[in-house]
C-alpha positions in Angstrom: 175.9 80.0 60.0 175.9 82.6 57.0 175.5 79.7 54.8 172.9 77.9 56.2 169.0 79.1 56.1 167.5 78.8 59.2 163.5 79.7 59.0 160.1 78.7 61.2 157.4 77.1 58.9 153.7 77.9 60.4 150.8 75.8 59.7 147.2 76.9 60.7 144.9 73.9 61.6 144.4 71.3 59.1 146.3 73.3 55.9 148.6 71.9 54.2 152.1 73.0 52.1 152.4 73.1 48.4 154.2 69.9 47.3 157.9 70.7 46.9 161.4 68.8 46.2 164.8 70.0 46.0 168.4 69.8 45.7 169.2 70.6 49.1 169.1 68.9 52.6 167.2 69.9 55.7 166.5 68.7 58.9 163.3 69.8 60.6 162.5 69.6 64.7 158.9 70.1 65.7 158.5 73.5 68.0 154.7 73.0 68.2 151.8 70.5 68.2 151.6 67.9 65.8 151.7 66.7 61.7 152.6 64.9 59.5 155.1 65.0 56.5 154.9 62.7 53.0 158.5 62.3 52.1 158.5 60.2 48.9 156.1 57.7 48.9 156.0 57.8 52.7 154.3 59.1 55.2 155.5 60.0 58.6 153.6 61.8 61.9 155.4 63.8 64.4 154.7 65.7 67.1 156.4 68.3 69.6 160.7 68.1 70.3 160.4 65.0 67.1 163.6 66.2 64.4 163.1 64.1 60.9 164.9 65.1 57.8 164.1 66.1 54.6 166.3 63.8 51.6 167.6 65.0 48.5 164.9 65.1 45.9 162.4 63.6 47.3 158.5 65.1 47.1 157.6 66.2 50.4 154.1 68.1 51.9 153.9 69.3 55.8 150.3 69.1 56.7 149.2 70.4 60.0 146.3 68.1 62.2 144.5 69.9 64.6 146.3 73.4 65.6 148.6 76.1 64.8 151.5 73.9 63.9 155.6 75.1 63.8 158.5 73.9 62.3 162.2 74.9 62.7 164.3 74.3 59.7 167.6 73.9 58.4 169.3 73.6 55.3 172.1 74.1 52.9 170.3 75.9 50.1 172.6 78.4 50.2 175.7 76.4 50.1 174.2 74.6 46.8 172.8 78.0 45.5 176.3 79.8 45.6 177.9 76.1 44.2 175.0 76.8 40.9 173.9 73.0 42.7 170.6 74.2 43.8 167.2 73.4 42.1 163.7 73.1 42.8 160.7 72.0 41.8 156.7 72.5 43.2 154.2 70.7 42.6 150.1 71.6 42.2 
């Protein structure tokens, strides 16, 4: 597991993340209330025990809908970071 960054994302009610996209893979299960996610061009909603992942490179944004929102995370950015594989990009 010392290769593999593990993290909680919290989202207070109706914020949003910072578009983002990167090199590395992650898959994401919802630990609280409910979202949505645009991946790409798509969007997705999801709400408590859902898992969705997160593709190489793609432009993704977590926004939270009504309440204090969490995310549980994995991903191989370190593997790809030690490998000099690992870039990434955010947006405005």
């Amino acid at each position: 597991m010392s290769l593999m960054d593990c993290y909680l994302l919290g989202l207070q009610p109706n914020a949003e993340t910072r578009p983002y996209r990167t090199t590395s893979n992650a898959a994401s299960l919802v630990v609280e209330d409910d979202g949505a996610s645009t991946i790409g061009a798509e969007t997705i909603s999801w709400q408590k025990y859902d898992v969705f992942t997160l593709p190489v490179w793609q432009w993704v944004l977590h926004k939270a809908i009504a309440r204090d929102t969490r995310l549980f995370q994995v991903a191989d950015r370190e593997v790809l970071r030690r490998l000099d594989l690992l870039r990434a990009e955010f947006g405005d």
